[in-house]
N, C-alpha and C positions, 0 to 999 in steps of 0.2 A: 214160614209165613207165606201165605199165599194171594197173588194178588189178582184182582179183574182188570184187565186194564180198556177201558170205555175209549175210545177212539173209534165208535161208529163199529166199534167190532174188527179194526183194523181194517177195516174194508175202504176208508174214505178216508182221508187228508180234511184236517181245520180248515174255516172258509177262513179267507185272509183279511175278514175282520174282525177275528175272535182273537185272542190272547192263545195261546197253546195252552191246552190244562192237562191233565190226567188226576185222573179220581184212584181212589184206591174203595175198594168197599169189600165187604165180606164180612163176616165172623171171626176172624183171627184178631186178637186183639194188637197183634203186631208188637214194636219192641220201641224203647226211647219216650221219646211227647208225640212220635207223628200222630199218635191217637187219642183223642177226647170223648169226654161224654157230655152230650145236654143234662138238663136239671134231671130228665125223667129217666138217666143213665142208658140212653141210648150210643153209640157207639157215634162219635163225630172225626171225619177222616180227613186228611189234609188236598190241599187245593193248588197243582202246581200251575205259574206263570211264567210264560216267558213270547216276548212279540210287540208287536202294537193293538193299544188298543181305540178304534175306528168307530166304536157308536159305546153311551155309557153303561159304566160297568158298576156295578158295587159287590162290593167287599164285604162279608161280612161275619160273625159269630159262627154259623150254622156250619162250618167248618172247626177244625181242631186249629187250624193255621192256614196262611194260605204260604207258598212256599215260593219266593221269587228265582227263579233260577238261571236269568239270563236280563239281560236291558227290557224293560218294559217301558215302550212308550209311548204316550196318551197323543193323539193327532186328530185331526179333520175335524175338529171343532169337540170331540166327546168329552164327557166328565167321567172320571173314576173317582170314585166316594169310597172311604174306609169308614165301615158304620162302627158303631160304641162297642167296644166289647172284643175288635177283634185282634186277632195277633198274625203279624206279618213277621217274616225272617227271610233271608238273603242268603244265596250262595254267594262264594267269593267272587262271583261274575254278575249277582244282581245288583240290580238299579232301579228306581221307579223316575222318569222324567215327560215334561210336558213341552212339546216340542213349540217351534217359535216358528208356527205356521200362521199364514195370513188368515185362517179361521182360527179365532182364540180357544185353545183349550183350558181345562179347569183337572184341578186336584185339589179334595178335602179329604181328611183324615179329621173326626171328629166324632172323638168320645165324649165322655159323663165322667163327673167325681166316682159315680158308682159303676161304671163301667166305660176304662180310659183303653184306649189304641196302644199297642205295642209295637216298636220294630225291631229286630234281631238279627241274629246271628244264623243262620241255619246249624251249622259247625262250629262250637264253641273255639276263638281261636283264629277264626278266618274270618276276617274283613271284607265286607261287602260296598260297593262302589259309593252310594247314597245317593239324595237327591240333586234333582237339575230342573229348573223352571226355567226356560226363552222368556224374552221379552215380552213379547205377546199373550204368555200366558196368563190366564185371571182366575179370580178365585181361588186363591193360594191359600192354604190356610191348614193350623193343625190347633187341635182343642183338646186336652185333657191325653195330652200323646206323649208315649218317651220313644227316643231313639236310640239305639244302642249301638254299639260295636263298630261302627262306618270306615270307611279308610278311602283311600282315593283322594283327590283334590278337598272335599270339604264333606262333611255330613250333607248339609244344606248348598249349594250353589244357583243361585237365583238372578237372574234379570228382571224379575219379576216380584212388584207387590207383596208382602208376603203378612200373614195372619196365623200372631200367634198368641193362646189361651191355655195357660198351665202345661206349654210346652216342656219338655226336657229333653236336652240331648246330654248323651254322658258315654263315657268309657270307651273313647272311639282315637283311633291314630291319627285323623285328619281336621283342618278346623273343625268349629262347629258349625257355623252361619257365614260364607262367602257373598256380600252381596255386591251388583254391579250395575250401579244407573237405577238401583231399588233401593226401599228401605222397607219397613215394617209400617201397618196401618195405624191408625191411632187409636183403635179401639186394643189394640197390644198390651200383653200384662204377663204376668206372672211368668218369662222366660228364664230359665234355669239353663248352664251348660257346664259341666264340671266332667273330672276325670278323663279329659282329652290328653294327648299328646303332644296337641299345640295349641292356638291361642284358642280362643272363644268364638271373638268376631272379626269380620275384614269386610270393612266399606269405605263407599266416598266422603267427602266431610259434609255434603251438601245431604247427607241424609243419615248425620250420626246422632241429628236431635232424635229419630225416630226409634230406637234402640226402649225397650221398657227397659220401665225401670223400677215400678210398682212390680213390690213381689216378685222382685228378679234376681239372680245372682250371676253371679261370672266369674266366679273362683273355683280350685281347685285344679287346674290345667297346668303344663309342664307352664305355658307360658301365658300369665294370667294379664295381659290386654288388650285394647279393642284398637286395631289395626286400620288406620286410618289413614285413606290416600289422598294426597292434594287436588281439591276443588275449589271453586268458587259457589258462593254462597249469594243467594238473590233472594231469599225470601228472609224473614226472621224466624230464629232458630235459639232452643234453647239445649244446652250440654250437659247433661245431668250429672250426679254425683252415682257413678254405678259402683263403686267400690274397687274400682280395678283402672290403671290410668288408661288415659287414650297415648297410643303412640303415634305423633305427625310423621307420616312417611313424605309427605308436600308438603309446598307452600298454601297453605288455608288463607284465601281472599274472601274477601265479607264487601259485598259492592251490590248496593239494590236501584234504588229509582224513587226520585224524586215523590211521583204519588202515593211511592210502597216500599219505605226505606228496609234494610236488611238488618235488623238488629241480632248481634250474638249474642246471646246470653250464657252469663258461665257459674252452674250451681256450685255452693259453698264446697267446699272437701275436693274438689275435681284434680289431680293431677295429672299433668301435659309431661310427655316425654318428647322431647320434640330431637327429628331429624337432624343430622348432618346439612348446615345448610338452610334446614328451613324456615322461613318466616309467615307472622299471621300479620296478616296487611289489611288495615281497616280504609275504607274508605277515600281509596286513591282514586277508582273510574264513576261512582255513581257515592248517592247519600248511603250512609250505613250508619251503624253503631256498636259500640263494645260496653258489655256491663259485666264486671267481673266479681263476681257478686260472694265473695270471702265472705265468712265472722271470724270473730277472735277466735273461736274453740276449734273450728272449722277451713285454714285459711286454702286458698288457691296457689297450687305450685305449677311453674314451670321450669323443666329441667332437661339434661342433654338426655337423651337416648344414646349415650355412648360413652367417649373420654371426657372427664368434666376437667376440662379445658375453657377456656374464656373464649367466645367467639364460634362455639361449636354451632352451634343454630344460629339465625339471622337477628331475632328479635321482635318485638312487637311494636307496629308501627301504627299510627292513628294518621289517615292522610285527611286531606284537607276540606273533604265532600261528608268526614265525621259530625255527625249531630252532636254538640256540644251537651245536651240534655240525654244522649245515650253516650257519655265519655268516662267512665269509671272504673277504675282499678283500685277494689278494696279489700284488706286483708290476704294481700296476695305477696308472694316469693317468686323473683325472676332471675335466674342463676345462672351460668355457663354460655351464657347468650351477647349482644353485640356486635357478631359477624358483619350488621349493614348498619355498622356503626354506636347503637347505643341497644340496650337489651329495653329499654322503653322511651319510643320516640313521640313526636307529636307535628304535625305541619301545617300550623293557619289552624288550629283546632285547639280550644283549652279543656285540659283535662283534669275530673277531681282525682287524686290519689289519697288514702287514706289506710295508715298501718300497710307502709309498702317495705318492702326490702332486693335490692336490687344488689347482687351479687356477683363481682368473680366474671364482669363485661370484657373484652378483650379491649372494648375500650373503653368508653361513656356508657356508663350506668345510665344516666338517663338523657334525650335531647330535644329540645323545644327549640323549633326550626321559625322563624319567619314569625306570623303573629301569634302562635302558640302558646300557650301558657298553663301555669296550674291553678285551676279553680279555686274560688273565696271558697273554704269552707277542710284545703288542703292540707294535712296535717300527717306527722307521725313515719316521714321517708325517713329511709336509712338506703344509704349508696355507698357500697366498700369492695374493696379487694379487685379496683377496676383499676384501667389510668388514671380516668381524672373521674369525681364522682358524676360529672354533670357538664355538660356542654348548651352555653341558653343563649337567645339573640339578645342583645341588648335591653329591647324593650322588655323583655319576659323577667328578667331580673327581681324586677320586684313580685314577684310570685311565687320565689322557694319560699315554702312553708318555713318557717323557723321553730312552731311549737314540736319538741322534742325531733328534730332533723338534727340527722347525725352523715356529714360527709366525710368524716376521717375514713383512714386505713389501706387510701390507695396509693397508687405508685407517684402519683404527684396530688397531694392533697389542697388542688385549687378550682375553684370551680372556672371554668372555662368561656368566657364572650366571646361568639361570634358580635362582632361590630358591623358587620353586612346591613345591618336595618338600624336608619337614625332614629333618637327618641325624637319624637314628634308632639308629645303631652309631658308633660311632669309626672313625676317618677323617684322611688327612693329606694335606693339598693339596701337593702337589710342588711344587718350585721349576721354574718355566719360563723360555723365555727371554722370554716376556711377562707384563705383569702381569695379575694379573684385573681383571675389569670388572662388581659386582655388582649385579644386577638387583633389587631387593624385599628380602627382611630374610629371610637365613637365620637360620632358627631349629636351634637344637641343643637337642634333648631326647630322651634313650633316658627307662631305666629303672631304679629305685633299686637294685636287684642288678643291673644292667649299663646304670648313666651312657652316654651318647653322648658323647666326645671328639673338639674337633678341633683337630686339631695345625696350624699354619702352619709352612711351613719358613722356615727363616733367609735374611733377603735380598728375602723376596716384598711386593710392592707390591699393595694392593686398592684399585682402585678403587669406589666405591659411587653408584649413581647419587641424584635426588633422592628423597629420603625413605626411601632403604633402608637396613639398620640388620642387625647380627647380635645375637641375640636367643640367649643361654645360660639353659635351665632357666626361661625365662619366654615365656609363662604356664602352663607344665605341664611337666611330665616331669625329669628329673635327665640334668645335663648339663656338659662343664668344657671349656676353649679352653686348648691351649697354644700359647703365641705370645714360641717363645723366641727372640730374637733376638741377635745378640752386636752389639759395635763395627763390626766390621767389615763385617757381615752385617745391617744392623737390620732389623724390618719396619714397613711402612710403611701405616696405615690410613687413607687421603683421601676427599676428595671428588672425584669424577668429572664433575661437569656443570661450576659456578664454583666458587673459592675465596671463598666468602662463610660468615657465622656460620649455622650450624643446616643447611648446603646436604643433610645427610643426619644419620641417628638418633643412631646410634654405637654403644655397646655397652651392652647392658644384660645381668644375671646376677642370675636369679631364687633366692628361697631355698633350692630344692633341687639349686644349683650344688653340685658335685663340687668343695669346698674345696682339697683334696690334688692335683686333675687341672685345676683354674684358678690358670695362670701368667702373668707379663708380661712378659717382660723387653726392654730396648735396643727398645721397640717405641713410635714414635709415631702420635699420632690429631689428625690435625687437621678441622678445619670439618666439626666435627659438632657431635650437642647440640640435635638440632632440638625443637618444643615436645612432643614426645610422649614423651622421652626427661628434659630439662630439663639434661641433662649430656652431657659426651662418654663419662665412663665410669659409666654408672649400676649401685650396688648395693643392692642388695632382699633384707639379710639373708643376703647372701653374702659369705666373707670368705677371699681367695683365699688360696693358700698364698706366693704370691710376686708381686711387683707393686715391679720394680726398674728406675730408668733409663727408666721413661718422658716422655716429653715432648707437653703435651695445649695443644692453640692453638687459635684459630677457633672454639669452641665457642659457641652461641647462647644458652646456659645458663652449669651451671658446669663446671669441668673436672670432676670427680669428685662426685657426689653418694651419699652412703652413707644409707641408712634405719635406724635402729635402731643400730648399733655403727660406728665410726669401724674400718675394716681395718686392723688390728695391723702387716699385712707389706707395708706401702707406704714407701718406702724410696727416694729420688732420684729426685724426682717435680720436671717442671719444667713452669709451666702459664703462660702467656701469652694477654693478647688475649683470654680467654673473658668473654662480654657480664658474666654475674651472678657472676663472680668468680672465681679463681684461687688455685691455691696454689703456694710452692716449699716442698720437704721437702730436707734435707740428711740421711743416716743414716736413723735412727725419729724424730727431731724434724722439725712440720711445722708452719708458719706458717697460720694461721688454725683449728689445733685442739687449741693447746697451753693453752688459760684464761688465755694473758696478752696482752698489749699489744705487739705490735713494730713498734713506728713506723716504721721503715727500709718497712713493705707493708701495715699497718693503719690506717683511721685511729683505729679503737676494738677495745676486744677480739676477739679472732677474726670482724673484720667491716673492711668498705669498704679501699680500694688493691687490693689485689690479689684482696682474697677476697670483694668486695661484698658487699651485703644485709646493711648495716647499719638497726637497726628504728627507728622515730619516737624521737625524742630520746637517739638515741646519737652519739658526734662524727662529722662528715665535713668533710673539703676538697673535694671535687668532688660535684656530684649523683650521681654514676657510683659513690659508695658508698654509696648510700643506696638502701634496697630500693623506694622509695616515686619515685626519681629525682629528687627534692628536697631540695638541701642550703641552707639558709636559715642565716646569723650559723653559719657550720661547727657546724650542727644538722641532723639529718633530721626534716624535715617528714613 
């Protein structure tokens, strides 16, 4: 084969703002692809590159190839255009890149359906560097283009905007698309990247809405998905369903502004692999929103990117700057997650949930902080395989959905009170299929023109842990508990940690108790009574309207202690076991407050057997009726 080689005749060195080329031309039709023919079977000879290139260049057919054979890179403002029709290949040292000089450069490669851009391999076999866009670079873009064979850090590597139209990158050892502080423009479609050796894509979150998705794919790669590093999110942005999950390598913050809130959006089918560690935090520093937008056929996952472990990721949190009207989590699975406490939180913000399943929390499955709550309209959670399914303030209580809510299957199957925040309004805790589990002493106290009320339903079991206590209209405000329970239905007020005297407060009800709106009925209280209480049911000048059929034991104190007036509407009172004394009541007649003697539970007038705290020199049989603990010749010392 013989060749011309045009370099001025060898006589003269390239100016140094040409690109280096060498022609090949002659008659010999040469050996391999380096040689082509036009339509008119003319002989079309390949085109070598390698340098910067300093004023625009195009690319184009009227070559066999053009042949990149070293870094090529576009500078001082120039554009290189790759016109329809042509075919570029790479040595193991080429690259085409547009440097991130203070005059913006440009690079298009932009074919036709009927005549699309190629880039290759020079050497089947050998990996060529691929591309690199600076910051500064514009006009980025590829149409109707495939890339092939690349290796190096990324096919693609970009700071820079990028534009892409029936792209395809394929069959290459390095990503395909590395973007950084870029994303793709909106007018973006139809990208395609398969047969890689690693993932597809790598970008910020703050630009993974821009990813097509029309006419797109992102399968087929060793490692099929879209690599996503922690950023903060200011504008709204929606996540599409690409086929392939996203993996949080960060924490993804969603925080916009008041006149231009940031809402996320998260299309049906979308699965989240989420980090080691990391959490999606809505709306902690500005207004935002999350719309999590599952169907039934469809839903939304998120899972660990690692050991499915409880607590492996952070969880998803709704802070308090959340727009109540963009707060939605529908049709969606949260799994392996709770690391910052519950795998779905909420603070000062109510949220709808709808066909949720929150799974496998290292701790609380779900937790509604402060005024938070779940939205009218919430239906359909399941919380299992956690500690406890659910951790809520007080007030939020009456907001677990109950239609088909399922909180069994955790390591303690109680739903959890924070008592941090007093009910301030009336309020009716639903029956669950688990009992509560009360943290500290809800206190109920509104306001004397509008009492705070809180209902228990019939059936419900509370537990309390040590020294918490439910506190009505004491120390302030006006306030009434109904806790009507039937036979069949009773409720049940315990202790939580041991079954021992005083293990928690119990009830107490201050004088500006809501008389008419504090009830009792078929309701027992055991192993309360502790010493800051002195009773299980203490009253302070409150005298409810009803207080029927209950039964009070375990008390560290007495069962019932009243201040000032003996309660008129105490009525089938059965008291057992409490340290400082006890009573039974049958009807309105009640042993230890009637002014007389009944031996069968007294040892002296309304004192010692059942009702203790008899005083120095009244009769007793045991020390145990004697307030001093000393019964001497059946006397109290």
């Amino acid at each position: 084969m013989r060749y011309v080689i045009l370099l001025s005749l060898l006589t003269a060195c390239p100016a140094p703002n040409d690109t280096v080329f060498v022609d090949y031309t002659g008659t010999d039709t040469g050996s391999g692809t380096d040689v082509g023919t036009d339509s008119n079977g003319n002989y079309l000879l390949p085109q070598y590159h390698c340098g910067e290139v300093r004023a625009d260049q195009a690319w184009g057919p009227d070559r066999s190839m053009h042949v990149v054979e070293c870094a090529v890179t576009v500078v001082q403002g120039a554009t290189l255009s790759i016109l329809p029709g042509t075919k570029v290949v790479f040595g193991p040292a080429g690259s085409i890149s547009v440097a991130d000089d203070a005059t913006p450069s440009s690079f298009g490669a932009h074919g036709t359906a009927e005549a699309p851009v190629t880039f290759g391999q020079a050497v089947v076999g050998s990996p060529w560097a691929g591309f690199s866009f600076g910051e500064r670079a514009v006009d980025i873009g590829f149409s109707y283009a495939t890339i092939s064979g690349a290796g190096g850090d990324a096919t693609i590597a970009s700071n820079a905007t990028l534009h892409a139209d029936h792209l395809t990158i394929q069959d290459g050892l390095s990503a395909g698309v590395v973007l950084t502080g870029a994303g793709f423009d909106d007018s973006s479609t139809a990208l395609t990247i398969t047969g890689l050796a690693s993932k597809p894509v790598e970008l910020d979150a703050s630009f993974a809405d821009t990813l097509p998705a029309t006419d797109s794919a992102y399968t087929g790669n060793a490692t099929d998905w879209i690599d996503v590093r922690g950023d903060t999110l200011t504008e709204s942005a929606t996540w599409a369903n690409l086929g392939v999950p996203y993996v949080l390598r960060g924490d993804v913050n969603v925080d916009g502004f008041a006149a231009r809130p940031a809402v996320l959006t998260i299309d049906a089918g979308t699965t989240f692999l989420v980090g080691d560690g990391v959490s999606i935090t809505v709306g902690t520093a500005g207004d935002a929103g999350l719309v999590v937008d599952g169907t039934t056929a469809a839903p939304v996952r998120f899972t660990a990117f690692g050991a499915a472990m409880g607590g492996y990721w952070g969880g998803l949190s709704l802070g308090r700057y959340t727009l109540p009207e963009y707060a939605s989590v529908q049709h969606a699975l949260l799994e392996w997650g709770g690391g910052n406490g519950a795998a779905l939180s909420a603070t000062d913000v109510d949220v709808l949930v709808n066909d949720v399943t929150l799974r496998s929390s290292v701790d609380a499955g779900f937790r509604l902080a402060g005024a938070a709550a779940f939205q009218t309209g919430s239906r359909d959670l399941t919380s299992t395989g956690s500690r406890v399914p659910g951790t809520v303030s007080a007030t939020s209580v009456a907001s677990i959905p109950t239609a088909t809510t399922v909180l069994t299957g955790n390591t303690l199957d109680m739903l959890e009170i924070d008592a941090a925040t007093p009910i301030v309004e009336s309020t009716t805790w639903p029956l669950l299929d688990v009992p509560y589990w009360v943290l500290g002493t809800v206190n109920v106290r509104g306001w004397a023109e509008a009492p705070a009320v809180l209902t228990l339903s019939p059936g419900s079991t509370l537990y309390f842990g040590f020294n918490a206590g439910l506190n009505v209209s004491t120390p302030s405000g006006a306030g009434g508990l109904l806790a009507l329970g039937t036979p069949s239905a009773p409720i049940v007020l315990t202790a939580g940690m041991a079954n021992e005297h005083g293990a928690w407060r119990g009830l107490a009800f201050g004088d500006h108790c809501d008389e008419a709106q504090t009830r009792l009925t078929n309701t027992t209280i055991a192993w309360a009574g502790a010493p800051s209480n002195e009773a299980a049911l203490f009253l302070d000048r409150c005298n409810p309207a009803q207080l029927d059929d209950l039964t009070i034991f375990g008390s560290w104190g007495f069962g019932v202690r009243a201040l000032d007036e003996w309660p008129a509407n105490l009525n089938n009172l059965v008291g057992t076991n409490n340290a400082l004394g006890s009573m039974t009541c049958e009807g309105d007649t009640c042993w230890c407050t009637n002014n007389a003697w009944d031996p069968k539970t007294e040892s002296d007038v309304d004192c010692g057997g059942v009702c203790g705290g008899c005083e120095t020199g009244l009769d007793c049989a045991a020390n145990t009726d004697c307030f001093s603990g000393v019964c001497t010749l059946d006397v109290c010392e």
